[in-house]
N, CA, C and O atoms as a Tinker XYZ file with bonds, in Angstrom:
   392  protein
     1  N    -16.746000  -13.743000   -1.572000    73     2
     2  CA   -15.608000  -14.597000   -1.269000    64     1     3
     3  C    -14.287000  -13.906000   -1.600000    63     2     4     5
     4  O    -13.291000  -13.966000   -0.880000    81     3
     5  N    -14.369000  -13.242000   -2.762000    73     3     6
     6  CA   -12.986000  -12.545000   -3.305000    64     5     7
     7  C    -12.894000  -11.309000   -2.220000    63     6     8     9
     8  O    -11.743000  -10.885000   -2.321000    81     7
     9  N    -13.593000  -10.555000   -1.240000    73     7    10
    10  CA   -13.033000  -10.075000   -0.321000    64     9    11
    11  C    -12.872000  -10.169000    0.443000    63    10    12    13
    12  O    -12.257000   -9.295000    1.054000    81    11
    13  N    -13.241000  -11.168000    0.963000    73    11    14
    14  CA   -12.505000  -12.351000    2.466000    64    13    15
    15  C    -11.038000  -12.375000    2.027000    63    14    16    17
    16  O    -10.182000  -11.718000    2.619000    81    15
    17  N    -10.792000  -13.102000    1.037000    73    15    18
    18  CA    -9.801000  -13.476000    0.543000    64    17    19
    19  C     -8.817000  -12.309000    0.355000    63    18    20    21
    20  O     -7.737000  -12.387000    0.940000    81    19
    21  N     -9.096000  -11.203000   -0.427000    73    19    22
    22  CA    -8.552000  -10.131000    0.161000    64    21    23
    23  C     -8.102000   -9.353000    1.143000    63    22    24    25
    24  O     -6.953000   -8.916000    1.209000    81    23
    25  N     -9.358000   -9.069000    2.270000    73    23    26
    26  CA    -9.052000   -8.999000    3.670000    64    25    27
    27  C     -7.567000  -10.175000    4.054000    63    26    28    29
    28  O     -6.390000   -9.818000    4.011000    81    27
    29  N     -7.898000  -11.118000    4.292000    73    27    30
    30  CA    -6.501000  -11.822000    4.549000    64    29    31
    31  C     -5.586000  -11.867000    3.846000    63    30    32    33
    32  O     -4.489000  -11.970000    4.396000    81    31
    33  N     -5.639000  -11.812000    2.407000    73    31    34
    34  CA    -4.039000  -11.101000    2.018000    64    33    35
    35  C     -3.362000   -9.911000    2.665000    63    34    36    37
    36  O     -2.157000   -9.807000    2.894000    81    35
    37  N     -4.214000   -9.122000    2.899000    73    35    38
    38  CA    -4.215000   -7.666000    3.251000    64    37    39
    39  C     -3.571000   -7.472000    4.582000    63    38    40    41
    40  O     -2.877000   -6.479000    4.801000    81    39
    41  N     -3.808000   -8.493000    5.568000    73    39    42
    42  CA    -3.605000   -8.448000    6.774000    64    41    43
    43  C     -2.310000   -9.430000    6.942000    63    42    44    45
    44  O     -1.457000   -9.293000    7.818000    81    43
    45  N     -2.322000  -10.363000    6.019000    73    43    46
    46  CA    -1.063000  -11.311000    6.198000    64    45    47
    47  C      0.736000   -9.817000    5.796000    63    46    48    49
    48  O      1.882000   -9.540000    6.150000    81    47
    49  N     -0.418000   -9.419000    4.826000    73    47    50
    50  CA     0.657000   -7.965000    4.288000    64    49    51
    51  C      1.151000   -7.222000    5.662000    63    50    52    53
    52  O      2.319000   -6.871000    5.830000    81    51
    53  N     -0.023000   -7.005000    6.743000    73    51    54
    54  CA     0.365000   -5.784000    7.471000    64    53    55
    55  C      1.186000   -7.046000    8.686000    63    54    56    57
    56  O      1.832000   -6.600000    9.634000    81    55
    57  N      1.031000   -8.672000    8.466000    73    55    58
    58  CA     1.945000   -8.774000    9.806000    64    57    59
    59  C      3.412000   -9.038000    9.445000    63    58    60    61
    60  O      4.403000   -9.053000   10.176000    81    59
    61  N      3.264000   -9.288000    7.837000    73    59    62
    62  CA     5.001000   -9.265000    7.657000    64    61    63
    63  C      5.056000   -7.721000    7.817000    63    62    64    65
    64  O      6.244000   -7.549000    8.093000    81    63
    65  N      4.490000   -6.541000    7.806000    73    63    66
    66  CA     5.476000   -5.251000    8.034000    64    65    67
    67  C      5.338000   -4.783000    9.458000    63    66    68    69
    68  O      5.410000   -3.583000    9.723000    81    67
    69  N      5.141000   -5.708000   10.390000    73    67    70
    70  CA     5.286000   -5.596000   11.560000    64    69    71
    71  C      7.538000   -5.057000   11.574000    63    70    72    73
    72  O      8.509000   -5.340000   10.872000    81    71
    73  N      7.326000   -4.370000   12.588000    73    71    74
    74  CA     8.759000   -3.618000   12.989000    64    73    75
    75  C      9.270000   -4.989000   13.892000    63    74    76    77
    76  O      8.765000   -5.713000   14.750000    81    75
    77  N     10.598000   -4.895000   13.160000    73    75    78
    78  CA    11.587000   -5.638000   14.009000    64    77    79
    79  C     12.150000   -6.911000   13.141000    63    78    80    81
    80  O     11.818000   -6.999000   11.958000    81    79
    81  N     13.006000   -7.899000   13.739000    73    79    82
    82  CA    13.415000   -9.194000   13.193000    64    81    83
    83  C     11.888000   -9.745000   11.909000    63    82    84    85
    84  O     11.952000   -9.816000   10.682000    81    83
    85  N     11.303000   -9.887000   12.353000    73    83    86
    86  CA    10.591000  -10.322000   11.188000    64    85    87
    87  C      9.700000   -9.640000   10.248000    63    86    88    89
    88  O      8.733000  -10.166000    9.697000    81    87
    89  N     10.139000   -8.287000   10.088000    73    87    90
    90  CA     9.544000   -7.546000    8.852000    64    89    91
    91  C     10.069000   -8.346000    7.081000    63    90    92    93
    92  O     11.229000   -8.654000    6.808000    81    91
    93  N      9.345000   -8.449000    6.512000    73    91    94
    94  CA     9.578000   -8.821000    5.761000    64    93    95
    95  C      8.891000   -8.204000    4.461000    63    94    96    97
    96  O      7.754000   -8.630000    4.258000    81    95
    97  N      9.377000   -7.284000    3.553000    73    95    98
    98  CA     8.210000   -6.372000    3.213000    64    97    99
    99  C      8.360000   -6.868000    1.528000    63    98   100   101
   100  O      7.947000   -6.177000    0.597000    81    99
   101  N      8.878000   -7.892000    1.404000    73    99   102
   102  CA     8.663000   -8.397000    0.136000    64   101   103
   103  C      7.831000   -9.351000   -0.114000    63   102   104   105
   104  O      7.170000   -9.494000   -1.142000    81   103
   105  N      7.851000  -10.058000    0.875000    73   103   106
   106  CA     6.631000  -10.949000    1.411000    64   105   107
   107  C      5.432000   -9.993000    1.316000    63   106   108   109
   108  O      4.554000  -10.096000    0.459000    81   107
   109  N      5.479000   -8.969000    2.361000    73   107   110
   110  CA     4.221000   -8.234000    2.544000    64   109   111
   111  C      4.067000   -7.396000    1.328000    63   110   112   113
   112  O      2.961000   -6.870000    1.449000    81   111
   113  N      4.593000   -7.018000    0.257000    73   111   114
   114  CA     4.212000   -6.732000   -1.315000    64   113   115
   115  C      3.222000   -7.847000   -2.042000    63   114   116   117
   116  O      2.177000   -7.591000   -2.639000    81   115
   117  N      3.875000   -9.263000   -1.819000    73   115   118
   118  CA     2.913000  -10.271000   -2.871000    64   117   119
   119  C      2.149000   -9.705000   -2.245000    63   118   120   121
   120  O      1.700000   -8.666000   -2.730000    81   119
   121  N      1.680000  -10.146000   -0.910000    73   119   122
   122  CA     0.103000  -10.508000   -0.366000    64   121   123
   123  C     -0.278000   -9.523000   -0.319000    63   122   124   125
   124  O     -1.488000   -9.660000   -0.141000    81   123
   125  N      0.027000   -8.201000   -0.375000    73   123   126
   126  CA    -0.587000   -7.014000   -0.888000    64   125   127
   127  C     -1.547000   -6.573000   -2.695000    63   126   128   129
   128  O     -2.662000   -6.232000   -3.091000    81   127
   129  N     -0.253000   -6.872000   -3.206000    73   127   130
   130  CA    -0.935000   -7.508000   -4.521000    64   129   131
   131  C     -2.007000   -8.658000   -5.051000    63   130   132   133
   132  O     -2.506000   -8.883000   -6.153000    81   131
   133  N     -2.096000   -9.125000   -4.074000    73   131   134
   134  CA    -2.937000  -10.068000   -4.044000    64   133   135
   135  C     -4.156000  -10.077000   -3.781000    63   134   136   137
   136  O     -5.186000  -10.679000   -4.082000    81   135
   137  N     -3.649000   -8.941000   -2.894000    73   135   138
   138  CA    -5.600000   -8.148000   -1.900000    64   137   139
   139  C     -5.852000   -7.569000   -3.194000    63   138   140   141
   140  O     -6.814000   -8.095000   -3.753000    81   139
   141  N     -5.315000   -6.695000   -3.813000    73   139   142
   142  CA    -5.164000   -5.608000   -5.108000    64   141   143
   143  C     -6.381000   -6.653000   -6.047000    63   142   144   145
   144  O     -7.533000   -6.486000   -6.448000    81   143
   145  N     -5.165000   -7.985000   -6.112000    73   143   146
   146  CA    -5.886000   -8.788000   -7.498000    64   145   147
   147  C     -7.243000   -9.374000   -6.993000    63   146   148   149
   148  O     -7.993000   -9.096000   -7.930000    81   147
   149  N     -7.821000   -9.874000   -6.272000    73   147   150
   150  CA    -8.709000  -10.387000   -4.961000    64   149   151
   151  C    -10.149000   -9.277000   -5.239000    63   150   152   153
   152  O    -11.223000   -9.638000   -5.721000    81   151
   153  N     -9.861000   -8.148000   -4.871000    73   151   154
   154  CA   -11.024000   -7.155000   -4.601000    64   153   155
   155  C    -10.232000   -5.580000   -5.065000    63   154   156   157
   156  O     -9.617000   -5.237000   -4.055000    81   155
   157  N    -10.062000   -4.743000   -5.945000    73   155   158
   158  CA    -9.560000   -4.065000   -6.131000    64   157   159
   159  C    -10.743000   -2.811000   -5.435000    63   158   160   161
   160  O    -10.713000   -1.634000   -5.793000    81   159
   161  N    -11.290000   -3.115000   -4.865000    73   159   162
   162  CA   -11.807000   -1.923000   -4.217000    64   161   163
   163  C    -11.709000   -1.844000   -2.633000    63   162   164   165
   164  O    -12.338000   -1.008000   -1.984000    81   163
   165  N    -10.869000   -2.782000   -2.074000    73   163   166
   166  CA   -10.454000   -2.760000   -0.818000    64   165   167
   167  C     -9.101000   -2.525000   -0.565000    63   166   168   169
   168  O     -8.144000   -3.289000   -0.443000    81   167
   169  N     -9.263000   -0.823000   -0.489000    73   167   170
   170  CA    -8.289000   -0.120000   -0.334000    64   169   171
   171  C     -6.873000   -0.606000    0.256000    63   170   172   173
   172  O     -5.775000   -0.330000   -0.227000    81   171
   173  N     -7.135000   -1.428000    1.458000    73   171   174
   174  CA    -5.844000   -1.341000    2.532000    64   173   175
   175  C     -4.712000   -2.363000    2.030000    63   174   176   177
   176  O     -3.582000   -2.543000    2.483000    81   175
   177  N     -5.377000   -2.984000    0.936000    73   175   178
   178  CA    -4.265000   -3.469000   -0.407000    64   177   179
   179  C     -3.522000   -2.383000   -0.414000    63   178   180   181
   180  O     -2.474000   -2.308000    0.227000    81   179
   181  N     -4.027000   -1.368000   -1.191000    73   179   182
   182  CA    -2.882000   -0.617000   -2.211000    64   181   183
   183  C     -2.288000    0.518000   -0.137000    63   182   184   185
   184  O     -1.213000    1.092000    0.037000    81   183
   185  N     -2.974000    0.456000    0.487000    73   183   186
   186  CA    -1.711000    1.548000    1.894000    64   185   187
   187  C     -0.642000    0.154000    1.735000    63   186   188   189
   188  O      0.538000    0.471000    1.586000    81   187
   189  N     -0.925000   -1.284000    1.751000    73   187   190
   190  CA    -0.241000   -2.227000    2.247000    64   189   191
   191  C      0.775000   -2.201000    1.381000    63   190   192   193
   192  O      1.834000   -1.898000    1.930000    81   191
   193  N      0.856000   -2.414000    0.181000    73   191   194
   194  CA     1.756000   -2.401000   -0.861000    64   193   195
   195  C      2.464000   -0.828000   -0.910000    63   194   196   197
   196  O      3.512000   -0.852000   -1.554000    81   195
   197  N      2.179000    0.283000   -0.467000    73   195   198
   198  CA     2.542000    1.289000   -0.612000    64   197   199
   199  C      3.519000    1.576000    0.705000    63   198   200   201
   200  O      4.412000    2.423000    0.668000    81   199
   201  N      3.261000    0.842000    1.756000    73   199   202
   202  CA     4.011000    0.700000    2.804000    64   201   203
   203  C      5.111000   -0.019000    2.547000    63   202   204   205
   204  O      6.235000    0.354000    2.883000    81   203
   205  N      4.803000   -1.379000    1.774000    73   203   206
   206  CA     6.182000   -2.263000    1.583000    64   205   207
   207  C      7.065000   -1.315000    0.618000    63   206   208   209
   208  O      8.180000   -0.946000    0.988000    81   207
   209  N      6.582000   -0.969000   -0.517000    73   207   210
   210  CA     7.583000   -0.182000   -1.233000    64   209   211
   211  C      8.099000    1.133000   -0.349000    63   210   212   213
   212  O      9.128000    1.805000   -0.413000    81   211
   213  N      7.450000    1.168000    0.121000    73   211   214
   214  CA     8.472000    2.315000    0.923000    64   213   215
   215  C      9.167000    1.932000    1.538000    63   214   216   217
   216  O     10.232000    2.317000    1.054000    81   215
   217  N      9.491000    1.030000    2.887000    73   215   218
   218  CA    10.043000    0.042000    2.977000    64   217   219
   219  C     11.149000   -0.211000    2.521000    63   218   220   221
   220  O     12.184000    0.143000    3.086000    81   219
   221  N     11.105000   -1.100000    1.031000    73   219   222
   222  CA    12.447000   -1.039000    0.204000    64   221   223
   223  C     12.591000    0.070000   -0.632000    63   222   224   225
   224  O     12.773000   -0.054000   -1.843000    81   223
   225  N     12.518000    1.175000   -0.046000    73   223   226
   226  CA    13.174000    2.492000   -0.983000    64   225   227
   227  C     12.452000    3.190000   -1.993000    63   226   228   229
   228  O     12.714000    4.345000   -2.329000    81   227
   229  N     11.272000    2.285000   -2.620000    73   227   230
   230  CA    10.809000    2.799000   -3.417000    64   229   231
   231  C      9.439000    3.287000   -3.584000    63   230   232   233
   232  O      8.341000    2.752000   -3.736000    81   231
   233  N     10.099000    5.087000   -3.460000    73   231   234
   234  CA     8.808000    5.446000   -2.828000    64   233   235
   235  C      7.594000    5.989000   -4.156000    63   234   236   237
   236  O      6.427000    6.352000   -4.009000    81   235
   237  N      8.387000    5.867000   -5.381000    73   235   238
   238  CA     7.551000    6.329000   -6.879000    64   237   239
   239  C      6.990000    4.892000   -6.769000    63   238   240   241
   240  O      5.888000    4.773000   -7.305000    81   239
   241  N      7.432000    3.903000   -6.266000    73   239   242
   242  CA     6.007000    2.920000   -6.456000    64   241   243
   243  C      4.504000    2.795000   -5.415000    63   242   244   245
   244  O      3.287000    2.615000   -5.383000    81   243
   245  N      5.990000    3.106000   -4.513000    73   243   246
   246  CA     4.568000    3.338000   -3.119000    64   245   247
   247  C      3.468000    4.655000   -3.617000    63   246   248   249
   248  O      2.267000    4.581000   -3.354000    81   247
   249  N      3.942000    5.600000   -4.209000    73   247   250
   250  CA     2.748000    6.620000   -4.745000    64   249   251
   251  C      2.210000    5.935000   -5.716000    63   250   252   253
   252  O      0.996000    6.131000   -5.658000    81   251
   253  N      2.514000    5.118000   -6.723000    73   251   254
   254  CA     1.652000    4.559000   -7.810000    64   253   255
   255  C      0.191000    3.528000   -7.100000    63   254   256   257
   256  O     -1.023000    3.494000   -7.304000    81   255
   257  N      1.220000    2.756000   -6.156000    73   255   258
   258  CA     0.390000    2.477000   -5.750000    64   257   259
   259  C     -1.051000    3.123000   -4.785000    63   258   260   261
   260  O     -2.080000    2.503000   -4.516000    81   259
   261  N     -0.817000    4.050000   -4.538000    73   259   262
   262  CA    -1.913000    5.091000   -3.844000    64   261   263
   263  C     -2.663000    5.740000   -5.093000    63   262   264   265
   264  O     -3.889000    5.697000   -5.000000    81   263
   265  N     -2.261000    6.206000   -5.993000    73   263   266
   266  CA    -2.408000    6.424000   -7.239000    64   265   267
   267  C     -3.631000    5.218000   -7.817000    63   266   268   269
   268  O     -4.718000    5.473000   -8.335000    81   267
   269  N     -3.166000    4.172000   -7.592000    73   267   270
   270  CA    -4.320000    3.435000   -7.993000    64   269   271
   271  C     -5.669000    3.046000   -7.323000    63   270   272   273
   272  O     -6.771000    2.715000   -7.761000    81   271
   273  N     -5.234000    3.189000   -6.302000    73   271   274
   274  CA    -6.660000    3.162000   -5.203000    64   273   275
   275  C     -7.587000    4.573000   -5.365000    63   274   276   277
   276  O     -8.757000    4.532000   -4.985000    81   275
   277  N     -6.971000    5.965000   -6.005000    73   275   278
   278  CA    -7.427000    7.442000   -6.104000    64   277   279
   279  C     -8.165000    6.838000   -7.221000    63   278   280   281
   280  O     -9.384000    6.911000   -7.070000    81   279
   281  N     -7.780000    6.273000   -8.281000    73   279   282
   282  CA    -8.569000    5.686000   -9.593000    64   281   283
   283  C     -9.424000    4.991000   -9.526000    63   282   284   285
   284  O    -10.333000    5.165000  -10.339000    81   283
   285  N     -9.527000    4.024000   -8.662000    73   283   286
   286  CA   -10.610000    3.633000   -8.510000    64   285   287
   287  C    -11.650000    3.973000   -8.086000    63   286   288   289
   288  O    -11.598000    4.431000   -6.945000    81   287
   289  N    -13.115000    3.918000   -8.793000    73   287   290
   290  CA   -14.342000    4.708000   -8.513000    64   289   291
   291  C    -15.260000    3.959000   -7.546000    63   290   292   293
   292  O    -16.384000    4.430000   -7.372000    81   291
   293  N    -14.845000    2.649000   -6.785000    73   291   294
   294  CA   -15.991000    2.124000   -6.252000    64   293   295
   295  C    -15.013000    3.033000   -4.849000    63   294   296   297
   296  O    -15.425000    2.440000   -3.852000    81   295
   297  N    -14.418000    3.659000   -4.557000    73   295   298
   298  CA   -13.638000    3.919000   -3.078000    64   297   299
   299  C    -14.350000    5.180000   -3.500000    63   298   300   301
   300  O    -14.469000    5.724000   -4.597000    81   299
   301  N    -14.915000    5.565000   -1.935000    73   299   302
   302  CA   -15.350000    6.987000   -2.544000    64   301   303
   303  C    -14.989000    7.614000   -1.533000    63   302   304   305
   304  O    -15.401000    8.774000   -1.534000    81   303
   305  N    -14.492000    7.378000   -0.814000    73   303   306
   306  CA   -13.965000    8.529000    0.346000    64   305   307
   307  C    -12.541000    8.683000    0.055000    63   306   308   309
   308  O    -11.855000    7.846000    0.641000    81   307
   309  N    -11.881000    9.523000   -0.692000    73   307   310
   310  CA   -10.618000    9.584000   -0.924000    64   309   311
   311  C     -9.920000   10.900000   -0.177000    63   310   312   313
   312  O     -9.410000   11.914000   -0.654000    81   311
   313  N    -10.035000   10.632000    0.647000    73   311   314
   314  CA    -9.393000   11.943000    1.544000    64   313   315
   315  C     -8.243000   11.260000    2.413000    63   314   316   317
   316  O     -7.280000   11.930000    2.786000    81   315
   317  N     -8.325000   10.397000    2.613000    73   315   318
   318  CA    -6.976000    9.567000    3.512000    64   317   319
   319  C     -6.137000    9.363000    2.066000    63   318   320   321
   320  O     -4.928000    9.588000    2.019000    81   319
   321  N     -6.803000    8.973000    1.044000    73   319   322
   322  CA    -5.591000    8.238000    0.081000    64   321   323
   323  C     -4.644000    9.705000   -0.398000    63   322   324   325
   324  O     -3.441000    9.615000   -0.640000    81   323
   325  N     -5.323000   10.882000   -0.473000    73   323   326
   326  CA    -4.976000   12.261000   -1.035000    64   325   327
   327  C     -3.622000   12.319000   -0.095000    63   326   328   329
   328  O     -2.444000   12.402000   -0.442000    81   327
   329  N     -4.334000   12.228000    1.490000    73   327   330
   330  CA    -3.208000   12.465000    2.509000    64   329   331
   331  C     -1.711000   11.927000    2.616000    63   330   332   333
   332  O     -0.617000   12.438000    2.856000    81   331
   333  N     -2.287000   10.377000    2.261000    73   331   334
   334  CA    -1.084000    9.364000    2.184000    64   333   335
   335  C     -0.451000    9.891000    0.597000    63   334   336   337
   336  O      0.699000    9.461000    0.497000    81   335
   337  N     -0.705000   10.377000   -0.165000    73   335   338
   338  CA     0.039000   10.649000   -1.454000    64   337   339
   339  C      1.066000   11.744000   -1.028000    63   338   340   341
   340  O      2.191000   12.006000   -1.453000    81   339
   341  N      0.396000   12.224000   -0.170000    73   339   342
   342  CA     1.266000   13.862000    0.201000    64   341   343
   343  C      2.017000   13.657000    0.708000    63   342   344   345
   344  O      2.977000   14.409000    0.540000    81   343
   345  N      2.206000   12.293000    1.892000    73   343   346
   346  CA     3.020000   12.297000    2.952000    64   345   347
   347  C      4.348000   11.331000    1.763000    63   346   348   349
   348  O      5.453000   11.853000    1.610000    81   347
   349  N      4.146000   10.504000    1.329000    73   347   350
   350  CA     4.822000   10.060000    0.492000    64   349   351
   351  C      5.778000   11.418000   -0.746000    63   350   352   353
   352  O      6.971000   11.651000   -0.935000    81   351
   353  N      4.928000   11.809000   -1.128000    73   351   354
   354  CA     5.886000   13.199000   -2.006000    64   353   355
   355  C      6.344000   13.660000   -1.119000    63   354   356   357
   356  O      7.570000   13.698000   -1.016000    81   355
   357  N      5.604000   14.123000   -0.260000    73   355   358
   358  CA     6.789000   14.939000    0.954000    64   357   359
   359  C      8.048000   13.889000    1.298000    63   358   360   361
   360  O      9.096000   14.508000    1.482000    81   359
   361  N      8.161000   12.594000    1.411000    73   359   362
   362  CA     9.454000   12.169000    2.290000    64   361   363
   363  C     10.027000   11.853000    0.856000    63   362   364   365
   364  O     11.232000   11.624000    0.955000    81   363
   365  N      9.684000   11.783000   -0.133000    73   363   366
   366  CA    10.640000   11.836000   -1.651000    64   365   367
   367  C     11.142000   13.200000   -1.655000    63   366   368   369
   368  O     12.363000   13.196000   -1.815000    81   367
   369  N     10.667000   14.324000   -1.541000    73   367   370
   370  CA    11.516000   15.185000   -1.823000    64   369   371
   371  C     11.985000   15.184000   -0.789000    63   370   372   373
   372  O     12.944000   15.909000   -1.053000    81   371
   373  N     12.152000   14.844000    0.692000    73   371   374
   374  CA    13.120000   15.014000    1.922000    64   373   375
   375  C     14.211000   14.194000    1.298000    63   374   376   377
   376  O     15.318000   14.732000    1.326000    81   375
   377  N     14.146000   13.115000    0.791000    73   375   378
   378  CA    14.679000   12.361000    0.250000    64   377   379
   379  C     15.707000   12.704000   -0.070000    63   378   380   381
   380  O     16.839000   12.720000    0.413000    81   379
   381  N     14.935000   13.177000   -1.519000    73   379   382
   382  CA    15.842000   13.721000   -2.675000    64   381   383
   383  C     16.851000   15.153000   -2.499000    63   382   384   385
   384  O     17.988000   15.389000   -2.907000    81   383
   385  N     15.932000   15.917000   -1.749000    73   383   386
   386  CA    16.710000   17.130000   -0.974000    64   385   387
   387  C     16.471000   18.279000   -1.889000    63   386   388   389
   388  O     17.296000   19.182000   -2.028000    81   387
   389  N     14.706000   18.205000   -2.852000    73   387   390
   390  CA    14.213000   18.985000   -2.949000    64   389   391
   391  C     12.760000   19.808000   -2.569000    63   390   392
   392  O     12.570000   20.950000   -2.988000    81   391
């Protein structure tokens, strides 16, 4: 039940970060966190929450949050989360302008 429930946090997350008039990526943070609190081994929580913080600027949370899905041991294919960490450091230092 707790990953049903997850799944639809998860997805309510990805339609507030739909592009355009109704992105809403603070919205799509709770219900991201929520997938997180719900089933912490269903990853597309922590891309979802890592998307909203990027989103509003903050991209040391959006890596924490990828960061925590790498920690977790029931995810065992961590080769997308490695990727998404990189692409995130990479647009912080574009960012930052180092």
């Amino acid at each position: 039940m707790y990953r049903l429930l997850a799944i639809c946090s998860s997805n309510l997350a990805a339609a507030y970060l739909l592009e355009g008039d109704g992105m809403y990526a603070e919205k799509a943070l709770e219900s991201a966190e929520r997938a997180e609190e719900m089933d912490p081994t269903y990853e597309k929580g922590y891309y979802r929450q890592a998307r909203a913080h990027e989103v509003m600027g903050n991209v040391d949370k959006a890596i924490s949050a990828m960061e925590r899905a790498l920690a977790c041991p029931e995810i065992v294919d961590k080769s997308a989360i490695d990727v998404r960490i990189a692409e995130l450091q990479a647009a912080k230092e574009m960012s930052t302008g180092k």
